[in-house]
C-alpha positions as CSV (number, residue, x, y, z in Angstrom):
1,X,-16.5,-19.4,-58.8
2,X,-18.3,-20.3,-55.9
3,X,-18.1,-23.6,-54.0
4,X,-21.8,-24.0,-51.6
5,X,-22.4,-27.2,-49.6
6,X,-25.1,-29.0,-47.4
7,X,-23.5,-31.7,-45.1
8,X,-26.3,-33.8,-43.5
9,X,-26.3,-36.7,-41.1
10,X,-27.6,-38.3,-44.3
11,X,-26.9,-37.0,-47.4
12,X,-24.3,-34.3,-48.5
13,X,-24.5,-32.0,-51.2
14,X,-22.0,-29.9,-53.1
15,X,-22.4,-27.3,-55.8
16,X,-20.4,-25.2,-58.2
17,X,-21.5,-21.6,-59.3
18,X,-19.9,-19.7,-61.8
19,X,-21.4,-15.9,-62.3
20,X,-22.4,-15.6,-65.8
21,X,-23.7,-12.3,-67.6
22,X,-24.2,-11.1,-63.8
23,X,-26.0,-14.4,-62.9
24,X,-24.5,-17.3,-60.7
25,X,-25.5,-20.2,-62.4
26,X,-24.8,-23.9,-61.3
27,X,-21.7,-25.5,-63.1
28,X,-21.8,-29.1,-61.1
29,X,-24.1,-30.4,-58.7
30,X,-23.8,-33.5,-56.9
31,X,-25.2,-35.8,-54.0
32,X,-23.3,-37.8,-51.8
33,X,-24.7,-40.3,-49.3
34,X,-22.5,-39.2,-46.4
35,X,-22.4,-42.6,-44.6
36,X,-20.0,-43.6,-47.9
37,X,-17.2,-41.6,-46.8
38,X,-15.1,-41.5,-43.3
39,X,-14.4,-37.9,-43.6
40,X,-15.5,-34.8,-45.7
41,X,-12.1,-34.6,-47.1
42,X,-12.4,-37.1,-49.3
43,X,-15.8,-36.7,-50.0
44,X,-14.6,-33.2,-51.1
45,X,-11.8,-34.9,-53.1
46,X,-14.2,-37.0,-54.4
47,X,-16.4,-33.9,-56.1
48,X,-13.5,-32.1,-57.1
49,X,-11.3,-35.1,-58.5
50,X,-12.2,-34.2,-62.4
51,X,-12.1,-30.4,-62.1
52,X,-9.0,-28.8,-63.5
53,X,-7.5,-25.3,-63.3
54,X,-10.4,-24.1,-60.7
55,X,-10.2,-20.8,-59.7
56,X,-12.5,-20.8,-56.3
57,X,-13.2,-17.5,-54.9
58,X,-15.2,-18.6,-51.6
59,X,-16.8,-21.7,-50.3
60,X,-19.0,-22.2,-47.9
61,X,-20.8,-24.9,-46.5
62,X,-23.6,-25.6,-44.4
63,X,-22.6,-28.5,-41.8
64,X,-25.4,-30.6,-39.3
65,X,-23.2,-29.0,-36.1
66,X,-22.3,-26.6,-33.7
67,X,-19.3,-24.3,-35.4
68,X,-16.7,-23.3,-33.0
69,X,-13.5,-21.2,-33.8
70,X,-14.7,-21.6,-37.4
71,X,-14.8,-25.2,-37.8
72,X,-16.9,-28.3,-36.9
73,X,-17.2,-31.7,-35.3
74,X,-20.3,-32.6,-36.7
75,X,-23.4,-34.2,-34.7
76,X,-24.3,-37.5,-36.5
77,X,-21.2,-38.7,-38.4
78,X,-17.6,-38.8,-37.3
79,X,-16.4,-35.9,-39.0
80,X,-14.2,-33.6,-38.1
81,X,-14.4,-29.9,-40.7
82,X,-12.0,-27.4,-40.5
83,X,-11.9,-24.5,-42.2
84,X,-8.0,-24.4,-42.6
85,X,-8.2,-27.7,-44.1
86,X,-10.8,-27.2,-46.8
87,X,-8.7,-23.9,-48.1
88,X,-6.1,-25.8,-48.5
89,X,-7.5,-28.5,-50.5
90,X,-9.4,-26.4,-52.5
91,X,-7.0,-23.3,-52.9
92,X,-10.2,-20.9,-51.9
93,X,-9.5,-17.4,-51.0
94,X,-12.4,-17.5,-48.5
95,X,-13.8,-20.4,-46.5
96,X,-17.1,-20.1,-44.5
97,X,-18.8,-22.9,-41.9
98,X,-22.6,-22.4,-41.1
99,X,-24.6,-24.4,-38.9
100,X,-27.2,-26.4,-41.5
101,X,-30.1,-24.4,-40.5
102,X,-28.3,-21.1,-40.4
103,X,-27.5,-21.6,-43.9
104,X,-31.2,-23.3,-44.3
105,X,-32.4,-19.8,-42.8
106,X,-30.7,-17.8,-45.3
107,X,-32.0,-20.3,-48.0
108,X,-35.4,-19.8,-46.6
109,X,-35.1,-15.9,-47.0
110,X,-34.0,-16.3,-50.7
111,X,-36.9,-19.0,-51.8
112,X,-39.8,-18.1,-53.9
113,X,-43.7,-18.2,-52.1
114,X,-44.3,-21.2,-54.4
115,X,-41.6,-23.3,-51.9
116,X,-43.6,-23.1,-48.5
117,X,-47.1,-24.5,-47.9
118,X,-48.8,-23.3,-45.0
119,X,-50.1,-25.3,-41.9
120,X,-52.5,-22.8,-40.0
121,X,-55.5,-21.4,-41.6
122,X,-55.7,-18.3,-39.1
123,X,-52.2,-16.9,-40.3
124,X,-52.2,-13.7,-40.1
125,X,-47.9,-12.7,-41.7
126,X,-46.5,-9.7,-40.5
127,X,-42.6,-8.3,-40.4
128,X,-40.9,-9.7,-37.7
129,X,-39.1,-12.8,-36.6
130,X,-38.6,-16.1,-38.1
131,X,-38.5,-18.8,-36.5
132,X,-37.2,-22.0,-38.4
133,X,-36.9,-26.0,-37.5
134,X,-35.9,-28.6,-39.8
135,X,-36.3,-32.8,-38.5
136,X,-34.6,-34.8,-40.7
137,X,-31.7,-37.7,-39.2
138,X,-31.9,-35.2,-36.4
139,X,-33.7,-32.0,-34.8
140,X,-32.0,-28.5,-36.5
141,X,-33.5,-25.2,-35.1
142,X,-32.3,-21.2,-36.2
143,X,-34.1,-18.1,-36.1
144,X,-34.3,-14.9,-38.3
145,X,-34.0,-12.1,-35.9
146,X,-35.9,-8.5,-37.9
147,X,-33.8,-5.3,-37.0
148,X,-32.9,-2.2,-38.1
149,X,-33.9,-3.3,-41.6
150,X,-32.6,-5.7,-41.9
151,X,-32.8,-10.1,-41.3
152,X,-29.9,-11.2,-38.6
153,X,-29.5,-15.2,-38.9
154,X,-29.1,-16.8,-35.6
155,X,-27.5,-20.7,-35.4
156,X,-28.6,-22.4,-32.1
157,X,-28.3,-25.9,-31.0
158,X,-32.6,-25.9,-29.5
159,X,-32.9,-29.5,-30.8
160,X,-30.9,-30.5,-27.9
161,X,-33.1,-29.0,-25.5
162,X,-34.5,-31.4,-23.0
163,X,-37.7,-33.1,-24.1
164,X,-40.6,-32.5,-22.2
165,X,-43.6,-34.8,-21.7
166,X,-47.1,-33.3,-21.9
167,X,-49.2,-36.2,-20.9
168,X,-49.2,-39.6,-19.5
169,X,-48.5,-41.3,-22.7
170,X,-45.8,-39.0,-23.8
171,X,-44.1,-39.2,-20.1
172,X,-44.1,-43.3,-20.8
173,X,-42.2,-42.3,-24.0
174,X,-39.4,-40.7,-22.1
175,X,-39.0,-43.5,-19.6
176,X,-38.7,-45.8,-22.7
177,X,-36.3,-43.4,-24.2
178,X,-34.4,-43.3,-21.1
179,X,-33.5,-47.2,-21.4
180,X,-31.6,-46.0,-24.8
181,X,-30.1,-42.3,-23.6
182,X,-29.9,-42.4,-19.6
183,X,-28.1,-39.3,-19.5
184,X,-30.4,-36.8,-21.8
185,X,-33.4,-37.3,-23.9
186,X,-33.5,-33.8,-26.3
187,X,-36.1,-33.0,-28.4
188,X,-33.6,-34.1,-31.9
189,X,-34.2,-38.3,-29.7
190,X,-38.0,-38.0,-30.5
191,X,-38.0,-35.3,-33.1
192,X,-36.2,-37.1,-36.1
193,X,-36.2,-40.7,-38.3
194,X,-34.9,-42.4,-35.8
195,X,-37.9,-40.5,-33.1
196,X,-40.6,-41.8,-35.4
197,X,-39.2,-45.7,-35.0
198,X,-38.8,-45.2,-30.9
199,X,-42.6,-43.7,-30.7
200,X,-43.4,-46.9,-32.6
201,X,-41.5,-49.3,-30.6
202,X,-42.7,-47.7,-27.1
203,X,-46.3,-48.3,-28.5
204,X,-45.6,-51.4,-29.0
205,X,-44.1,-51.9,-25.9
206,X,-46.9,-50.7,-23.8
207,X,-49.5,-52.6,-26.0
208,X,-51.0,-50.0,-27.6
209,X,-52.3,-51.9,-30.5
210,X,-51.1,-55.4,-31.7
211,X,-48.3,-55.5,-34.5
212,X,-49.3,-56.3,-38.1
213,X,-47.1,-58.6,-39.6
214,X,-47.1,-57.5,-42.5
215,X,-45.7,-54.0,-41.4
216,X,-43.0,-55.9,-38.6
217,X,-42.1,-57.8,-42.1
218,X,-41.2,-54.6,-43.8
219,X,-39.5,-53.1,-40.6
220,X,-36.6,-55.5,-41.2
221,X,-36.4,-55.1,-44.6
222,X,-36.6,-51.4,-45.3
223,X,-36.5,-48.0,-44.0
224,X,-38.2,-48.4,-41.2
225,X,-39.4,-44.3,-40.2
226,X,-40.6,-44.4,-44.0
227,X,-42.7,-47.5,-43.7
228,X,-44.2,-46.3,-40.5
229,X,-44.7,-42.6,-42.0
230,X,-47.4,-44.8,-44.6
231,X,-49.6,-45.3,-41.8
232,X,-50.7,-48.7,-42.7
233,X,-51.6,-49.7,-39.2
234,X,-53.2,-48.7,-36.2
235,X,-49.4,-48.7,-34.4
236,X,-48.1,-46.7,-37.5
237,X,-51.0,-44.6,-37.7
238,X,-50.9,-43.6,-33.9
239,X,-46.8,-43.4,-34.2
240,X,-47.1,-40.3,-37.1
241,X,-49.8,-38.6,-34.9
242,X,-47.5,-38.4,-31.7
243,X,-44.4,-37.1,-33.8
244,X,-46.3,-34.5,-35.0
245,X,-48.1,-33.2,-32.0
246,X,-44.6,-33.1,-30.3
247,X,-43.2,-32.0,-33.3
248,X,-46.1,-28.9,-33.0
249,X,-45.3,-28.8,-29.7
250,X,-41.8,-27.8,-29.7
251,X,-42.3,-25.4,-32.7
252,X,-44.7,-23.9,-30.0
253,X,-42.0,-23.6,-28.0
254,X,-39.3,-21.5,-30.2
255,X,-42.0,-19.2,-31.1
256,X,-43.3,-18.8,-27.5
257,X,-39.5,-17.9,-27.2
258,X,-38.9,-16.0,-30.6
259,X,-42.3,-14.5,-30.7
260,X,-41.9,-15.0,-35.0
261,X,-44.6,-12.7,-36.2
262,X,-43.0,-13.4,-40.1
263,X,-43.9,-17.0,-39.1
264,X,-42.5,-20.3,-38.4
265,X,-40.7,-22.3,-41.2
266,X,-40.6,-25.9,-41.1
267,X,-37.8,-27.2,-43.4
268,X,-35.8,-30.8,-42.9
269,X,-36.9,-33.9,-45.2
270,X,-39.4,-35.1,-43.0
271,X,-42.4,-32.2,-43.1
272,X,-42.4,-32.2,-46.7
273,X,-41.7,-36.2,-46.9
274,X,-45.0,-36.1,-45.1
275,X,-47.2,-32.8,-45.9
276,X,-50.2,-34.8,-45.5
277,X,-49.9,-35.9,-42.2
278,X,-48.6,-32.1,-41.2
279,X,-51.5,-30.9,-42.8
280,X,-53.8,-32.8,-40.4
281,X,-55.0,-31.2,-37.2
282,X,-52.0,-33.8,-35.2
283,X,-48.9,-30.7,-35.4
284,X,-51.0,-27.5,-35.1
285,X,-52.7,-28.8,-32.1
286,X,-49.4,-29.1,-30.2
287,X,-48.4,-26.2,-31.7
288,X,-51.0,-24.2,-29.9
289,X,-51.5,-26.1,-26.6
290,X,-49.6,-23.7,-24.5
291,X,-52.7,-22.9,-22.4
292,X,-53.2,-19.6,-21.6
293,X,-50.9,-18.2,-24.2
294,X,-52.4,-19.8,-26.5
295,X,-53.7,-16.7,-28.2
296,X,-50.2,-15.4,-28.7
297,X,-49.7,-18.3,-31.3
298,X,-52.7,-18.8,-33.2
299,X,-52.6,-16.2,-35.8
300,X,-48.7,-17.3,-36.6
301,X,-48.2,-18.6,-39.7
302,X,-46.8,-22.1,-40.3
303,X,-45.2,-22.8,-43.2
304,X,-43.5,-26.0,-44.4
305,X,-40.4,-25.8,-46.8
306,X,-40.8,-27.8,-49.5
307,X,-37.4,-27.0,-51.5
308,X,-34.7,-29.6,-50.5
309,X,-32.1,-27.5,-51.0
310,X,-32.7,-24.7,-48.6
311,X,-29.8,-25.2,-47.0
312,X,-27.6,-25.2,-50.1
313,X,-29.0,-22.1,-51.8
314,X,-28.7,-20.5,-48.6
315,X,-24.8,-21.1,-48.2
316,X,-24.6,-19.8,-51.6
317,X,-26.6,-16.7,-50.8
318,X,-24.0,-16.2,-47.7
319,X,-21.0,-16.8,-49.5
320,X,-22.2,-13.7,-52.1
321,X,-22.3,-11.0,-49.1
């Protein structure tokens, strides 16, 4: 049997497979809010606290962080994974840490054409690179690297990158930011929920448009990126449009750096929380305003993920190597 996880800033999920007639099949699935619990251990304990007599071969799990030595202090929650740690508590032979979106890009190799929807009419796929970014609670990026054959999975930490401002009402968004994070505004500040409610509050800010009441109402009351992501207002509206040019905009940049001729995946629940809005011109225009290079981009296809679980089906697909 085969423990496979997803730990998000947000959510966390863990699965059980058990290979039946030469098929691995789920025996338990389950989602966690990860907020709930002050460490993964007993969020683990929690999954496992009815299962009897199991007889776990590997796990492996997918974890929103950098993994060093093998184990993890995670990005957005105050966790601490280890890999000692989680064979002990579950008895495992083998125990295997990904970064999320290296187990997202081995997901995204293993997921049927029906998953991904595709952003740029001109795509023209060929075998190559892939380049993959996900924006969810924050900014995850990977790439697929083609050679020899074969795909190579490459964890980075590219979300972290330093933001850059393209234009005078994107540079007023880093001073805003700045107030908040003096030392570094990345990319994962403007590129996640919490990015969508900052571009909205800096609009607001500088005046942009006046504030609906209605909308401000519903700002203290729910969650606030998915009320503005509705688009009810001229703030709202004009909020979504810059996320997703800068959101095009950085995918620009790991392919400019990649050079992904198998395309760019975009997975993470915000792009297919919000297909709509990707699908208008907002994201592929930043994508391609690099200029003169611009003609190195446009035939690249685009895709967005729209299977939640990339990330878990791809620590599954890792832990069967």
């Amino acid at each position: 049997m085969i423990l496979a996880g997803d730990v998000g800033g947000t959510k966390t999920i863990l699965a059980l497979y058990e290979l039946k007639e030469g098929v691995w099949q789920c025996y338990k699935k389950k989602y966690f809010l990860s907020a709930e619990f002050d460490s993964f251990e007993k969020l683990l304990a929690t999954f496992l606290e009815v299962e009897t007599n199991l007889q776990l071969k590997k796990v492996c799990i997918g974890v929103a962080g950098p993994i060093v030595n093998g184990d993890c202090v995670t990005t957005n929650l105050p966790w601490v994974l280890r890999q000692q740690e989680i064979a002990k508590q579950t008895g495992a032979e083998q125990v295997s840490l990904l970064n999320d979106l290296e187990a997202t890009a081995w997901g995204i190799l293993k997921l049927p054409e029906k998953d991904f929807v595709e952003l740029n009419p001109k795509a023209q796929v060929n075998q190559g690179n892939i380049a993959v970014l996900a924006a969810g609670t924050g900014l995850g990026e990977a790439l697929v690297i083609w050679g020899n054959g074969l795909h190579h999975v490459v964890a980075t930490e590219g979300g972290h990158t330093d933001f850059a401002p393209r234009n005078d009402l994107e540079i007023g968004l880093l001073q805003f930011l700045l107030k908040s994070y003096p030392e570094h505004v990345s990319y994962e500040r403007v590129v996640c929920g919490q990015g969508l409610v900052d571009i909205y509050q800096y609009l607001k800010f500088v005046g942009y448009a006046l504030p609906e009441q209605l909308v401000e109402e519903r700002l203290k009351k729910e969650d606030s990126a998915v009320v503005i992501s509705e688009k009810t207002c001229r703030l709202s509206s004009k909020a979504v449009k810059m996320f997703c040019e800068i959101y095009g905009a950085e995918a620009g940049n790991l392919a400019l750096k990649s050079l992904p001729k198998a395309g760019v995946v975009l997975a993470g629940g915000i792009a297919a929380k919000n297909l709509s809005s990707m699908q208008e011109n907002d994201f592929m225009r930043g994508f391609l305003a690099k200029g003169r290079y611009k003609g190195v981009l446009q035939n690249i296809s685009v895709k967005v993920c729209l299977n939640s679980e990339a990330a878990l089906v791809g620590a599954l697909a890792f832990a069967r190597k």
